[in-house]
N, C-alpha and C positions, 0 to 999 in steps of 0.2 A: 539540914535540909533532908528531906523525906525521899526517896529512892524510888521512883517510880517506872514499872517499864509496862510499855504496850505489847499486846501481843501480838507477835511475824502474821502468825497464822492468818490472821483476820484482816491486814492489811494485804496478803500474798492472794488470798483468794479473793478480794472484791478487785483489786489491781489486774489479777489472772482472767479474773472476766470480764471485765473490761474489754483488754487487749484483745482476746478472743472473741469476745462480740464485734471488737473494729475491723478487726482482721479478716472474719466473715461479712460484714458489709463491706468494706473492701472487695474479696473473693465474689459478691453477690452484682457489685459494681461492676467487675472487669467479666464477670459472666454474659451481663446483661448487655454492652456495651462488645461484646464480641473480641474482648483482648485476656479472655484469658489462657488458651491455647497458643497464645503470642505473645511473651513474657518480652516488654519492656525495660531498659535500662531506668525509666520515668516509675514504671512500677511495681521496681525493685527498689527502687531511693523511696517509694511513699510508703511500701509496707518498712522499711529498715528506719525510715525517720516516726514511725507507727510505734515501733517494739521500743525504740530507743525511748520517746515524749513516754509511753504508759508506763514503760519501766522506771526512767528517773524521777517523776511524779511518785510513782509509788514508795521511793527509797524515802524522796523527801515528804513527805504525810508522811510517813512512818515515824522520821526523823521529828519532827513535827509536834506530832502525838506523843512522843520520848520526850516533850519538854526541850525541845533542840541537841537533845544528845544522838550521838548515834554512832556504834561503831565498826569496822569496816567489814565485819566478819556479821553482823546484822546487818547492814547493808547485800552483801553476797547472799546471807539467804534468804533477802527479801527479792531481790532483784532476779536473781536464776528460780525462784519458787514462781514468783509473777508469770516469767518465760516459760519457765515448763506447762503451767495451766492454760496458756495464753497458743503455747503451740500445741498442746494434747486437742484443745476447741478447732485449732485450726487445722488438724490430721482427722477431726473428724468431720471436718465439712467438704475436706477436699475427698475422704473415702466417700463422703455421700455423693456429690457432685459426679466424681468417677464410677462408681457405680449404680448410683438414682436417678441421679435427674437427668446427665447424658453421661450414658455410658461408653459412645465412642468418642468422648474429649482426648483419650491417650493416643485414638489415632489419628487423633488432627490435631495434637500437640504434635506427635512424630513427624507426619508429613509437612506442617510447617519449619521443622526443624530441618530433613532433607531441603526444603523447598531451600531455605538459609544457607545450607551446605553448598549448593550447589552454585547456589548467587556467588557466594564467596570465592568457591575455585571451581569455575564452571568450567576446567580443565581435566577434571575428575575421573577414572576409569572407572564401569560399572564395578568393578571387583573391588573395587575403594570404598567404592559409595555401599555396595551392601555390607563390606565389613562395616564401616562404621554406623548401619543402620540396625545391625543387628544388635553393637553398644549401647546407643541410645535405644532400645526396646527393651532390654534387660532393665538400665536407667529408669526408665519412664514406666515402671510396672508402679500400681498403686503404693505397695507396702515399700518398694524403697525409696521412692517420691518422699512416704509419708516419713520414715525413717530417716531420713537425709533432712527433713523439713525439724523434725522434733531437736535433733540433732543439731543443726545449727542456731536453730533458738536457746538451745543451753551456751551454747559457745558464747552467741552472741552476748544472752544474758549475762553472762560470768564477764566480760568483757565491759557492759554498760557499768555490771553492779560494781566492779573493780576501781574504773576510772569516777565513779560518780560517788563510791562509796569514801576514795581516798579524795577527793575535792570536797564533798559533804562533812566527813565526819569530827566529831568533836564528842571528846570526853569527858568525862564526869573528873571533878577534882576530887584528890583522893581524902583530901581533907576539909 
């Protein structure tokens, strides 16, 4: 039998834009709808079950396309290749958002975030409350936002492609 392999690349980047186009409809969603300055536990589970569905799609097409072979180290750089393009789109629409289209979103991220603080321990001395607002300002600057975001879409990816790579894969017989 003849030895056939698909190329990462070409499944990496239609998979990466993808994810990156949902990710941004998504992003366009929670803009539009006034919750993006107000990060829910709701969505945070729909972009995480977003990366997870476009990334293990993309191992399995790959997988697919390889004739049902696939093995776990092609798995990992399809899957973290997916994430990286998938969060590079996605650090570009939130710099745009932060800086284009409303450029004081970071300060009504912050202040809903005080606003949070203080629900929580509404015991708080101001001298508490401005330290910790001074953290979360540093935090919530675009470029570590975006750096934090790229960042854990590798993790994540390496993580999806890991568990999904070793459930997926199978070998070619050597004979």
């Amino acid at each position: 039998m003849e030895k056939v392999t698909t190329s990462i690349n070409r499944h990496v980047l239609k998979y990466g834009l993808i994810l990156g186009i949902i990710s941004v409809i998504n992003g366009v969603i929670l803009y539009a709808v006034d919750s993006y300055t107000n990060q829910s536990r709701v969505n945070t589970i729909i972009s995480i079950i977003i990366l997870i569905s476009v990334t293990t799609y993309g191992i399995y097409t790959y997988k697919s396309a390889n004739n049902g072979f696939l093995r776990l180290n092609e798995a990992l750089k399809t899957g973290i290749g997916i994430a990286f393009i998938g969060g590079v789109i996605g650090v570009i629409w939130h710099i745009l958002i932060t800086s284009v289209i409303e450029p004081d979103i970071v300060n009504q991220t912050i202040n809903n975030q005080q606003d949070k603080m203080i629900t929580r321990d509404p015991n708080m001395s101001q001298e508490q409350i401005n330290q910790s607002m001074e953290v979360i300002k540093k935090f919530n600057s675009p470029f570590i936002t975006s750096l934090f975001a790229l960042i854990w879409n590798l993790f994540a990816g390496f993580l999806i492609s890991l568990i999904g790579g070793a459930i997926m894969q199978k070998k070619r017989d050597v004979f």
